[in-house]
One Martini backbone bead per residue (centre of mass of N, CA, C, O) as a GRO file, in nm:
protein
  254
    1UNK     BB    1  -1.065   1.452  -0.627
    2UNK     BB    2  -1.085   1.157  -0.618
    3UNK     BB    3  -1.359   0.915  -0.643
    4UNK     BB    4  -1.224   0.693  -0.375
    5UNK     BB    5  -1.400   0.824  -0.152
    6UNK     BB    6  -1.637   0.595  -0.060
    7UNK     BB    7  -1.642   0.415  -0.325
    8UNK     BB    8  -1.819   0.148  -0.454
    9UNK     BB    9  -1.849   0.205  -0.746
   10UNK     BB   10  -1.704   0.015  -0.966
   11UNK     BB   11  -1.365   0.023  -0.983
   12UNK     BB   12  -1.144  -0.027  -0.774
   13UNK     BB   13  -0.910   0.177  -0.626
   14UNK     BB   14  -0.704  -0.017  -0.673
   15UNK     BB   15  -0.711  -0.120  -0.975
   16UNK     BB   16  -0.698   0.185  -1.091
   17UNK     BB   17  -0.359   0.176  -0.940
   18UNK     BB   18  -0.258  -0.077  -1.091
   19UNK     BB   19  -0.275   0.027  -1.391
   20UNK     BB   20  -0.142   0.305  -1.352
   21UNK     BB   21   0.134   0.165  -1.272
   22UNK     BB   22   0.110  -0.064  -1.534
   23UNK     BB   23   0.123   0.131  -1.754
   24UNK     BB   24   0.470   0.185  -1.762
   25UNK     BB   25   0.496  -0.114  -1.954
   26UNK     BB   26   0.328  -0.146  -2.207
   27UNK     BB   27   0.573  -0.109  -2.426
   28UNK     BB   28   0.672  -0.395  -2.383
   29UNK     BB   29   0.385  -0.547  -2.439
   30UNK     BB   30   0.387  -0.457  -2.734
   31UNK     BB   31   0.633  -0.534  -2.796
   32UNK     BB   32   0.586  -0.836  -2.771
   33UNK     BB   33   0.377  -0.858  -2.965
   34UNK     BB   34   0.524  -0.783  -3.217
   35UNK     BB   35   0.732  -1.007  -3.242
   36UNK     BB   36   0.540  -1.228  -3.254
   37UNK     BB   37   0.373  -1.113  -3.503
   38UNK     BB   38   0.649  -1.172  -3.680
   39UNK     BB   39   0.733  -1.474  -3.645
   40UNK     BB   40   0.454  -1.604  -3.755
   41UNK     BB   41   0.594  -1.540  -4.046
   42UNK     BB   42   0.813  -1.707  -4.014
   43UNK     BB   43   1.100  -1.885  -4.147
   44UNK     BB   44   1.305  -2.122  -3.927
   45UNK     BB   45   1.628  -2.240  -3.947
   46UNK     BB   46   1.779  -2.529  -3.879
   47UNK     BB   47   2.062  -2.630  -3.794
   48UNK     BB   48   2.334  -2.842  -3.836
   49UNK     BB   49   2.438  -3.053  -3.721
   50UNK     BB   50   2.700  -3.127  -3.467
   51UNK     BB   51   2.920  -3.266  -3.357
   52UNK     BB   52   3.056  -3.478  -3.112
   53UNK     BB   53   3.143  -3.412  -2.771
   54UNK     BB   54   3.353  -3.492  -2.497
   55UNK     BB   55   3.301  -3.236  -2.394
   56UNK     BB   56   3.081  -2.997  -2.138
   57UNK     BB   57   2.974  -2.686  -2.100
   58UNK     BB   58   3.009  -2.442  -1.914
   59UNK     BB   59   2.775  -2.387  -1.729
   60UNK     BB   60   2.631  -2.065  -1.637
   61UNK     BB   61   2.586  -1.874  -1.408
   62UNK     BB   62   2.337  -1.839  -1.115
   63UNK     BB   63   2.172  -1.581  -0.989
   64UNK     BB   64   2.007  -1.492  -0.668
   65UNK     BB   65   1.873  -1.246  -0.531
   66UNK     BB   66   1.850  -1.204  -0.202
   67UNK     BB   67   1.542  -1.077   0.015
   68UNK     BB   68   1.753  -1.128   0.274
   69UNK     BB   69   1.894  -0.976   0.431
   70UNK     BB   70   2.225  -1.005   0.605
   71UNK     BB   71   2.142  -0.961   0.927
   72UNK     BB   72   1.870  -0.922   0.957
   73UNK     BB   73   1.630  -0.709   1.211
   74UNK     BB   74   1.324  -0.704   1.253
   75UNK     BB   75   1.314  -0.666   1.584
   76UNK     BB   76   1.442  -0.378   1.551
   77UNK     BB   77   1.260  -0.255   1.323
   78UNK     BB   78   0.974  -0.249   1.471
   79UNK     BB   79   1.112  -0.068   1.741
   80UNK     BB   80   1.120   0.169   1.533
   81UNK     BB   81   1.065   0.400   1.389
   82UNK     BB   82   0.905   0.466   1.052
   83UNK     BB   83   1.015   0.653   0.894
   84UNK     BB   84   1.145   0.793   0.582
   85UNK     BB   85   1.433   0.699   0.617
   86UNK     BB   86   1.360   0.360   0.742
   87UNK     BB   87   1.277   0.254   0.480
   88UNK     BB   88   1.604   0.098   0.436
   89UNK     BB   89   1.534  -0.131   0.663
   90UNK     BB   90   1.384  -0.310   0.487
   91UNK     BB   91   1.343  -0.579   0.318
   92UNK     BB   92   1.338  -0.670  -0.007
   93UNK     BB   93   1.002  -0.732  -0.094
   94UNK     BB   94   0.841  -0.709   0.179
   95UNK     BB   95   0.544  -0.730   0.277
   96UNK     BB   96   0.307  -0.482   0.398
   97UNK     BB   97   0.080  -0.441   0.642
   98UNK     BB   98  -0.230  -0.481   0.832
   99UNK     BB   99  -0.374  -0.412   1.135
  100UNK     BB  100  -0.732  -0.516   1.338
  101UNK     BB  101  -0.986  -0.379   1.545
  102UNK     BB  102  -1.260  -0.269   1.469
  103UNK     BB  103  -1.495  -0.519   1.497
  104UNK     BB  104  -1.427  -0.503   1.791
  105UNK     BB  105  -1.521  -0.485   2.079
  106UNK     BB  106  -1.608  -0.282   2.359
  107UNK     BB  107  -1.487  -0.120   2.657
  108UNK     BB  108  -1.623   0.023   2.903
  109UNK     BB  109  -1.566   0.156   3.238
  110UNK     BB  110  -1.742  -0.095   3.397
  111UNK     BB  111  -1.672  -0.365   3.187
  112UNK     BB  112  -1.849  -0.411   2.978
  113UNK     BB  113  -1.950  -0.502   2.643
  114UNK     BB  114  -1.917  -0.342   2.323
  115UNK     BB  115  -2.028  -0.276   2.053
  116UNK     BB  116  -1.881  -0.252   1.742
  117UNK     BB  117  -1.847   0.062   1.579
  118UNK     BB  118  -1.766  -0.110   1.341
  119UNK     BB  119  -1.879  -0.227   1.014
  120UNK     BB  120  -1.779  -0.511   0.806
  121UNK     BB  121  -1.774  -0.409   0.415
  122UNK     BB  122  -1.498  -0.529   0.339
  123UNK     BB  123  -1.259  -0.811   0.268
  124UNK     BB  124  -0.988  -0.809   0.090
  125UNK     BB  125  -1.078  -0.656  -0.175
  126UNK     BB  126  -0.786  -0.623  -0.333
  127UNK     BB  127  -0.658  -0.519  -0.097
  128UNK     BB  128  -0.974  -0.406   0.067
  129UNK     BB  129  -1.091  -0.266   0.329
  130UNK     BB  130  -1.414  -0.190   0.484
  131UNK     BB  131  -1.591   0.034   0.687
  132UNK     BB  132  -1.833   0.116   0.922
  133UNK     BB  133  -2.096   0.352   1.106
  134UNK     BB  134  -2.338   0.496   1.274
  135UNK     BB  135  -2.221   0.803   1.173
  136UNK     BB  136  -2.142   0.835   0.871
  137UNK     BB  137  -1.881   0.647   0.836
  138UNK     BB  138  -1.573   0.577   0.643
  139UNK     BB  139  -1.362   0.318   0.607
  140UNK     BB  140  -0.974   0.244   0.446
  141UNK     BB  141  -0.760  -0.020   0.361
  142UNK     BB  142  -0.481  -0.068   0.151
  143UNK     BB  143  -0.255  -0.309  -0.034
  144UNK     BB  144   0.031  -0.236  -0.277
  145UNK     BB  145   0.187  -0.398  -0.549
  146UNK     BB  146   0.401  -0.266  -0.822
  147UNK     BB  147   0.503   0.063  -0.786
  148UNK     BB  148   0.771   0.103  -0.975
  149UNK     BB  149   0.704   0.446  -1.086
  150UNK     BB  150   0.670   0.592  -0.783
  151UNK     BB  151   0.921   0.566  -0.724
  152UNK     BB  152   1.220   0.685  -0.525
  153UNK     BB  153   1.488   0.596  -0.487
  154UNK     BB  154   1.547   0.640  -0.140
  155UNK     BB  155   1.245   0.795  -0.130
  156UNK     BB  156   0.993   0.786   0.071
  157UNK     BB  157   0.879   1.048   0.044
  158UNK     BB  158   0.830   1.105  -0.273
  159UNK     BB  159   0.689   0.865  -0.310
  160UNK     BB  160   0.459   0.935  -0.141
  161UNK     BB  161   0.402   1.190  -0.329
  162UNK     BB  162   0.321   1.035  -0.570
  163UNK     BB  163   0.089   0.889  -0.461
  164UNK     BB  164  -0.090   1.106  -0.425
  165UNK     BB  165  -0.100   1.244  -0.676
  166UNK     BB  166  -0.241   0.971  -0.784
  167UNK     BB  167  -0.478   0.977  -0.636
  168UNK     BB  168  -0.470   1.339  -0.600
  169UNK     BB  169  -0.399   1.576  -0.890
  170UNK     BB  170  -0.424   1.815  -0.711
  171UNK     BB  171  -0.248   1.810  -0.556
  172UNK     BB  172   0.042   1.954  -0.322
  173UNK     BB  173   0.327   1.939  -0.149
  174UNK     BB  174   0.170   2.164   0.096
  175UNK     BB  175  -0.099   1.972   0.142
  176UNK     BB  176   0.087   1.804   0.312
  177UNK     BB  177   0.087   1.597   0.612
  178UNK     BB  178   0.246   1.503   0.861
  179UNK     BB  179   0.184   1.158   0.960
  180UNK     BB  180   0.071   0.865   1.188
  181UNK     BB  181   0.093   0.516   1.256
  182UNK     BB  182   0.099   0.211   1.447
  183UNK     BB  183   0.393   0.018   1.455
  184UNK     BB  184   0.224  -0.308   1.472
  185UNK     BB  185   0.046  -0.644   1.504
  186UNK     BB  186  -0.124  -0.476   1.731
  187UNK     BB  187  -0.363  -0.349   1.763
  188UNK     BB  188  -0.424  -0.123   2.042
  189UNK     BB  189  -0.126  -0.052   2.122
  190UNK     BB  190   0.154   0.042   2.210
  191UNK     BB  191   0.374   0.208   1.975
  192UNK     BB  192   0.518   0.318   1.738
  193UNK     BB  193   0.595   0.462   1.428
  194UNK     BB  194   0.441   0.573   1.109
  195UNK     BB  195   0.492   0.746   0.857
  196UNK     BB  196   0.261   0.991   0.661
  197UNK     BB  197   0.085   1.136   0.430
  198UNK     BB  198  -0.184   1.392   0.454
  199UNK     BB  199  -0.505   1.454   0.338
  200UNK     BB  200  -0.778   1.742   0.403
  201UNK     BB  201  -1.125   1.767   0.367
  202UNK     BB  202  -1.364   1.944   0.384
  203UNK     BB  203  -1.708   2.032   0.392
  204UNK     BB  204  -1.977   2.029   0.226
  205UNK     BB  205  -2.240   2.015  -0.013
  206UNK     BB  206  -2.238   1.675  -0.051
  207UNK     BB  207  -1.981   1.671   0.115
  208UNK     BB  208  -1.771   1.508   0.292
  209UNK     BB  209  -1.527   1.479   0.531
  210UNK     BB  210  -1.179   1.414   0.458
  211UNK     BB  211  -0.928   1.132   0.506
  212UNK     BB  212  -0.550   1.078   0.356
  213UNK     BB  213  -0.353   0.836   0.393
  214UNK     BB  214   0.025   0.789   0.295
  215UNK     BB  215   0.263   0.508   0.220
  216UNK     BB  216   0.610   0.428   0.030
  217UNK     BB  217   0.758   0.151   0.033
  218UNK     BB  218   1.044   0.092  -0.159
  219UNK     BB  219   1.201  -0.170  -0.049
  220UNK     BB  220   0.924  -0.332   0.008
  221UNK     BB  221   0.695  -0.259  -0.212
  222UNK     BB  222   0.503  -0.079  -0.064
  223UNK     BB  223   0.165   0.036  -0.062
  224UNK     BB  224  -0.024   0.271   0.154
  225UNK     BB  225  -0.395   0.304   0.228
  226UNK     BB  226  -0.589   0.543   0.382
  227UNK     BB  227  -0.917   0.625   0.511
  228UNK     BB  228  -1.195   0.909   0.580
  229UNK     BB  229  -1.506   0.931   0.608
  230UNK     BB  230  -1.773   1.245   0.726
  231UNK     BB  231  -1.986   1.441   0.721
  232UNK     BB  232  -1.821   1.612   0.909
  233UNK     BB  233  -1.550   1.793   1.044
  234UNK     BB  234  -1.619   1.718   1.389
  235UNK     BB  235  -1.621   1.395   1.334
  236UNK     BB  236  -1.335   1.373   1.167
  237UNK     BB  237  -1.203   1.456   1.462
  238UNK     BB  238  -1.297   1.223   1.634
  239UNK     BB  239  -1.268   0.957   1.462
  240UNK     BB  240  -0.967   0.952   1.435
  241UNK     BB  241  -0.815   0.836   1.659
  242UNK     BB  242  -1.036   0.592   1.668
  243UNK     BB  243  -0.900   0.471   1.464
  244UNK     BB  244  -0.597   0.445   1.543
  245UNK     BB  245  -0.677   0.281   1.803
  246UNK     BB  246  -0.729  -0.002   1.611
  247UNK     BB  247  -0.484   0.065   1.371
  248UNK     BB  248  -0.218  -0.086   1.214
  249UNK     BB  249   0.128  -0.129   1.083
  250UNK     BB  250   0.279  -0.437   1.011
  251UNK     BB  251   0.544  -0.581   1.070
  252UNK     BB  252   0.756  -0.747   0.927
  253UNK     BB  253   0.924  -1.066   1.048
  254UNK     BB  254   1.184  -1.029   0.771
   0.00000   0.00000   0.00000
């Protein structure tokens, strides 16, 4: 597995994500700097001036293509299950986020309220957010755009599987499990749910048990991504509900 998890030294997990997502333009982009420094050496010729014309030229007409498709209902499709088939109902190129309340108070049962369980050790820097516990585990969600390479168009599944295999190049996709996080703009509150395909690591000695979901929402042109490692597998199996319960994938508005 990709030494992404849990890793605070050296170049953020995302940066090294969208190098190599961002790395299958480079032919354009050498093609590009070749082109300029062929040019650097040429003289171009200006053409002779051309008599004054009495009527202007129609110009060519310009379209671009709307972002928000016609008639979409955001507020419907929040409402629903966003399986992976549902992600071709999200509007083309609209950015998807998390929302959290992972740091914030909790609350006993005879009323008080309780310090956070969680402590943010990392906010939004790179598009990642890193949280802390006591018990010694640590969560992180991250959100990338412009994942163009990884994309399948049309099979939001696929594409979560390139996404993965990316992430962790040893996984096989019978090693994912299709698992969902809550689909809601208010974290902890009962909502619908959002597909993700998820990978597990047992602990062993001087490695801790972790889970990583993944979910490459194709249309939307976002990639997510959680994880969480904790020393054992039976804290790692107790901590994620607990994770779950205060983190959710929210819809866009548009």
């Amino acid at each position: 597995m990709n030494r992404f998890l849990g890793d605070t030294a050296g170049p953020s997990t995302t940066a090294r994500w969208a190098r190599r997502a961002d790395g299958k333009g480079g032919a354009v982009a050498v093609a590009a700097t070749a082109l300029s420094m062929a040019l650097a050496g040429c003289t171009i010729a200006l053409p002779a001036p051309q008599p004054a014309v009495t009527s202007r030229p129609t110009a060519a007409a310009s379209y671009a293509a709307p972002t928000i498709q016609a008639g979409h209902d955001a507020a419907a499709v929040a409402a629903k299950n966003m399986t992976f088939d549902a992600g071709a109902t999200l509007s083309p190129n609209v950015a998807v986020g998390f929302a959290s309340v992972l740091d914030q108070p909790g609350q006993s049962a005879d009323g008080p309220q309780l310090p956070p369980a969680w402590k943010l050790v990392k906010n939004n820097v790179a598009g990642e957010t890193q949280y802390s516990n006591a018990a010694g585990c640590a969560a992180a969600y991250w959100v990338t755009a412009n994942q163009g390479p990884l994309i399948a168009a049309g099979d939001d599944r696929a594409s979560t599987e390139n996404l993965m295999k990316y992430l962790i190049p040893s996984v096989v996709p019978e090693a994912l499990q299709e698992s969902s996080l809550p689909w809601s703009s208010e974290a902890g509150r009962k909502a619908p749910s959002i597909s993700f395909l998820a990978y597990r690591t047992k602990a062993a000695a001087g490695v801790p048990a972790s889970m990583v979901w993944g979910r490459l929402l194709g249309t939307a042109g976002t990639g997510l991504v959680v994880s969480l490692s904790c020393p054992t597998d039976a804290l790692l199996a107790r901590t994620t509900p607990e994770l779950m319960a205060k983190l959710a994938v929210a819809p866009p508005t548009s």
